[in-house]
Structure formats: C-alpha cells, structure tokens
C-alpha positions in Angstrom: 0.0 0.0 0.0 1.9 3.1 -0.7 1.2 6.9 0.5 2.3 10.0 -0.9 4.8 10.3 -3.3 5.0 6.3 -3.7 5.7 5.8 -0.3 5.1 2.9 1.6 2.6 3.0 4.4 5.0 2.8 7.9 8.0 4.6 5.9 9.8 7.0 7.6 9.2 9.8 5.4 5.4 9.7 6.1 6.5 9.8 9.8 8.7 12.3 10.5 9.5 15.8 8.8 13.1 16.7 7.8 12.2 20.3 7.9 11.0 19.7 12.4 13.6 19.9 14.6 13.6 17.0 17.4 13.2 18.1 20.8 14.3 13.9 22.0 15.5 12.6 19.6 15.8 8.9 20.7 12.3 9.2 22.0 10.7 10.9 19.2 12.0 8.8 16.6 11.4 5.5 18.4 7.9 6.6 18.7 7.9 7.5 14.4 8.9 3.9 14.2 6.2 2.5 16.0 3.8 4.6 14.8 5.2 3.4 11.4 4.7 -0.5 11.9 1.5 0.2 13.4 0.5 1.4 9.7 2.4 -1.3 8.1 0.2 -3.6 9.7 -3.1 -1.8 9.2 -2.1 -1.6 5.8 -1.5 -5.4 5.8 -4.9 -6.0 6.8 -4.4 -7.5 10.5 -6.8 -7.3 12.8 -6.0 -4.3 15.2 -5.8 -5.6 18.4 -3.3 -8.0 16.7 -1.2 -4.6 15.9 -2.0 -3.3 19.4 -0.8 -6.6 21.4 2.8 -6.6 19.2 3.3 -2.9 19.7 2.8 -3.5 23.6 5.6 -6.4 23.6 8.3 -4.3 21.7 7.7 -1.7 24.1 7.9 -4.2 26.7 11.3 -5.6 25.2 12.3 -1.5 24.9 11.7 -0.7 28.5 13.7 -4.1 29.9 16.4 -3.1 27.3 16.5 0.5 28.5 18.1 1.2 24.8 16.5 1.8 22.0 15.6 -0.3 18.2 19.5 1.1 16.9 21.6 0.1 19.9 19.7 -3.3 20.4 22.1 -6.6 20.5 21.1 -10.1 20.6 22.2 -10.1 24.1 19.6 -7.5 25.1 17.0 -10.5 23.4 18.2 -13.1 25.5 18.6 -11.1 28.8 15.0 -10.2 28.3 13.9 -13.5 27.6 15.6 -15.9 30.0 13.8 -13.2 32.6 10.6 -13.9 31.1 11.1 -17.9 32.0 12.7 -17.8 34.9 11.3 -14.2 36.7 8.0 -14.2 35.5 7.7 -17.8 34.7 5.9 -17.6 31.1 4.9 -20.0 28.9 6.8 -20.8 25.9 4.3 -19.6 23.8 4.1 -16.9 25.4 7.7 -16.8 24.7 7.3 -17.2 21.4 5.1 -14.5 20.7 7.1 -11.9 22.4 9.9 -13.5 19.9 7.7 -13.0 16.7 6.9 -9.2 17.7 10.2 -8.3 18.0 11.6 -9.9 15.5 8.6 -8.5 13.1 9.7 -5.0 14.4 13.6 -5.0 13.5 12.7 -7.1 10.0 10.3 -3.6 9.4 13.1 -1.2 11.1 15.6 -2.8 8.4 13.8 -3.0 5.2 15.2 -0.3 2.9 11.5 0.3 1.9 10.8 2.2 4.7 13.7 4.3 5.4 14.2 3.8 8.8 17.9 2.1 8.7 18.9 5.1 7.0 17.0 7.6 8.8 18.8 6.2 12.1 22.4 6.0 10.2 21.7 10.3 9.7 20.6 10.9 13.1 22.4 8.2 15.7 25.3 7.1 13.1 23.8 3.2 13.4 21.4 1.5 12.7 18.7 -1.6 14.0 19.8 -5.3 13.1 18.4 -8.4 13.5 18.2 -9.4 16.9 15.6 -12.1 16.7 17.4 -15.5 15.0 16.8 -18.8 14.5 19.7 -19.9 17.0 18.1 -17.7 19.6 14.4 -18.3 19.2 12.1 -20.7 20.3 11.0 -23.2 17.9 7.4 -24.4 17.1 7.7 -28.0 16.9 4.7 -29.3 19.0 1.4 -28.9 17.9 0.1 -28.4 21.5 2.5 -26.6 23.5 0.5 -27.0 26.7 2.2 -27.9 30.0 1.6 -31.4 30.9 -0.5 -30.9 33.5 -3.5 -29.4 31.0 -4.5 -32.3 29.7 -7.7 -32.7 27.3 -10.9 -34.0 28.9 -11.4 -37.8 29.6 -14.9 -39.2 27.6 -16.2 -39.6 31.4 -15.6 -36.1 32.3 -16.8 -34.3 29.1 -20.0 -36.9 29.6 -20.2 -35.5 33.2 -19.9 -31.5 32.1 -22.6 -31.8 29.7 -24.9 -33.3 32.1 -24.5 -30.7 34.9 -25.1 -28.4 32.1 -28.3 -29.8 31.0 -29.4 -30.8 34.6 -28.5 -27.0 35.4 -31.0 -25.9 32.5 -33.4 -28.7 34.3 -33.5 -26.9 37.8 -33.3 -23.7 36.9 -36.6 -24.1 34.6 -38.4 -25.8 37.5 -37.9 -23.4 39.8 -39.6 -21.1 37.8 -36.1 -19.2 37.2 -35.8 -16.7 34.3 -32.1 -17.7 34.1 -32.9 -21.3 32.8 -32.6 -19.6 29.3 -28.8 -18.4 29.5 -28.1 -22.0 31.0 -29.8 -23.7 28.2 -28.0 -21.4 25.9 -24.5 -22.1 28.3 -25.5 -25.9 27.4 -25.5 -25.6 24.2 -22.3 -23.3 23.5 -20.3 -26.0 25.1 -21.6 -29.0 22.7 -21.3 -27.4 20.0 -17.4 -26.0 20.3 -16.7 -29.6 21.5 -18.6 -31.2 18.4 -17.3 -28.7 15.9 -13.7 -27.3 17.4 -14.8 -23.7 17.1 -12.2 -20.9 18.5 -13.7 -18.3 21.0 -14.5 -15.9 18.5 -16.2 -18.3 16.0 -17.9 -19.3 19.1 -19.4 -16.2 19.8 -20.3 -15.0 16.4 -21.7 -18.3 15.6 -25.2 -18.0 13.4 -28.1 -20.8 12.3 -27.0 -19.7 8.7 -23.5 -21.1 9.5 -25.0 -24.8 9.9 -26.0 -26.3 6.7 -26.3 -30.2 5.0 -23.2 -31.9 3.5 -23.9 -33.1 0.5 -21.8 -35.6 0.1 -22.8 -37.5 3.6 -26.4 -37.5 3.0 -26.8 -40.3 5.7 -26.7 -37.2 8.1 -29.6 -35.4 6.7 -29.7 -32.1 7.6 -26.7 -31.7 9.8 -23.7 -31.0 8.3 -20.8 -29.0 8.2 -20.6 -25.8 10.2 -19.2 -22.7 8.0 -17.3 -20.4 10.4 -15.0 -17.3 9.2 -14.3 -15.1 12.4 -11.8 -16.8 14.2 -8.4 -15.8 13.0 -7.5 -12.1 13.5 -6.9 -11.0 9.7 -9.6 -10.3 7.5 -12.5 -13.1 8.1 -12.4 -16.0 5.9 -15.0 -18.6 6.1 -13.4 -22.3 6.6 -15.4 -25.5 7.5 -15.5 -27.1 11.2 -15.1 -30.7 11.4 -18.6 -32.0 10.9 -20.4 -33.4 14.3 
C-alpha cells in the first residue's frame, strides 16, 4: 500500500519531517517507528488488536532493554527473555510471541523500503539489526505446547460437564427461574465447540445460517458442516468445522 509520493505505508518519510527539529531525539523517533509498523500492519490487513498486542511487547522488550531499536544486540533479546522464564515464569508460547513481535519490528526497522535504517544511520550514526534468529528463538515443533498438566478432557468427564449443564438448565426451569434460558443457551455453546472445534471468536459470532447439509454424507440429513469465518484475526475467511 503506498502513501504519498510512492511511499510505503510505515516509511519513515510519512513519519517524521526533515524540515522539524527533534526536541528527544531517541524518544521521538522511536515513537515514528512504531507509529510506522503500526500502519504497516493496518495496511496489511491485520486485525487491530493483533497490531496493538505486538506494539505493547516491543515496548515491553524497549523498557527491559532501556536502549533503544538502533543500539539493540542479541544479548539484550536473550537477557529479556531468559527473565521472562525464569522471573515471571511464562509459557513458551508466550515466549514465542514476544519472539515473533520483535523480531517483526527489526525485519520492518531494516527493510530499505521504509527508510528507517537510513534515517537512524543520519541521526544516531547506526542503525537496528536483527536481533531475533533462528539460533536464539524458540522453535514451534509441537502442535500443542501445553504444559503437561492441562490435559484434554477424559470421555467420562466431558459426559459428566454436559450433564450438569443440561441438569443446570433442568432446575433452573423448574424453579420457575428466568435464568434457565442463559443455561440452556451455556449448554449448548459448550456442545457445540466440543462437536465442531470452534475458536472463542467463532464461538461467539456463531449464526443458524453457519449450519448447513453436507452433501456428500447424505446419511446425516440435515446436519452437516458448520461454516465459520471469524476466528483468526486477519480479514475473516470462512473455513469448514469438522462435521459433528
């Protein structure tokens, strides 16, 4: 997506003004830069809490480094995250994500599309590098990077949440309680992520027009797939649930 004159959304020269003296330097420009990669990434079409959670980390990584994105070393990267897992005791995905933010923040800072290498080179005589690589990142290997101890659900005990939640929508109604609607509604919510492996936001925006026949297993009838496009947080696109 480019701006005016040609330039790229998130380039420095849509940022900051040769012609404006900086009061902070360091501050100011490290602030341009964000503010940059913050419209690199609108302009990329992710979601904006998305661009809002990987702005918070690098300035997370920022503070903990007390320098700033053209004096940053790979030593500043692993200082910061061996506190994260021993001090504060995160998850490796959690890890991992902090990982992908700033290492999408120095791969923006360094692409000569942008300017902001060279912008840095005129004002601090250096510039950001890489700091984020694959001999100091985590790996994703593991399709479920839970600890051991969250395990899934034994048939027994999914058997047993789904009746408390219908014998929940049983006493409720009984008692004459208005609130036997929200626990039938609770009831069903849970079958259905379980049946279908909806995410939380599926989950929630979840409509009857979503449901539909598969043609190809007619033996079901009129249950089918379930056609869900508001999980991920890019630009919706509808994919199919595994059929109940």
């Amino acid at each position: 997506m480019a701006g005016d004159e040609g330039a790229l959304a998130g380039s420095a020269r849509l940022v900051l003004l040769d012609s404006v003296a900086l009061l902070r330097p360091d501050e100011q420009v490290f602030e341009a830069m964000l503010e940059g990669w913050r419209n690199q990434g609108l302009a990329r079409n992710l979601a904006r809490s998305t661009v809002q959670a990987r702005e918070r980390q690098v300035r997370a990584f920022q503070a903990h480094a007390a320098t700033f994105p053209w004096e940053w070393t790979a030593l500043h990267a692993d200082e910061w995250f061996a506190d994260l897992r021993a001090v504060h005791h995160c998850t490796r995905s959690t890890v991992r994500g902090y990982q992908v933010a700033v290492r999408g923040f120095c791969s923006f800072a360094l692409d000569p599309a942008y300017g902001w290498a060279d912008e840095c080179m005129r004002r601090f005589d250096t510039h950001p590098v890489q700091i984020i690589t694959d001999v100091n990142s985590a790996q994703h290997v593991a399709d479920v990077e839970s600890e051991p101890a969250k395990r899934p659900f034994t048939r027994r005990e999914l058997q047993d949440l789904f009746d408390y939640a219908d014998e929940q929508v049983e006493l409720k109604r009984s008692q004459g309680k208005k609130g036997w609607m929200a626990a039938f509604r609770d009831a069903t919510i849970f079958k259905t992520t379980y049946a279908y492996g909806t995410r939380r936001t599926e989950t929630q925006m979840l409509d009857v027009s979503d449901f539909g026949r598969n043609p190809e297993a007619p033996e079901f009838g009129q249950f089918g797939p379930c056609m869900s496009g508001m999980g991920r947080q890019s630009a919706p696109r509808r994919r199919s649930d595994a059929q109940c």
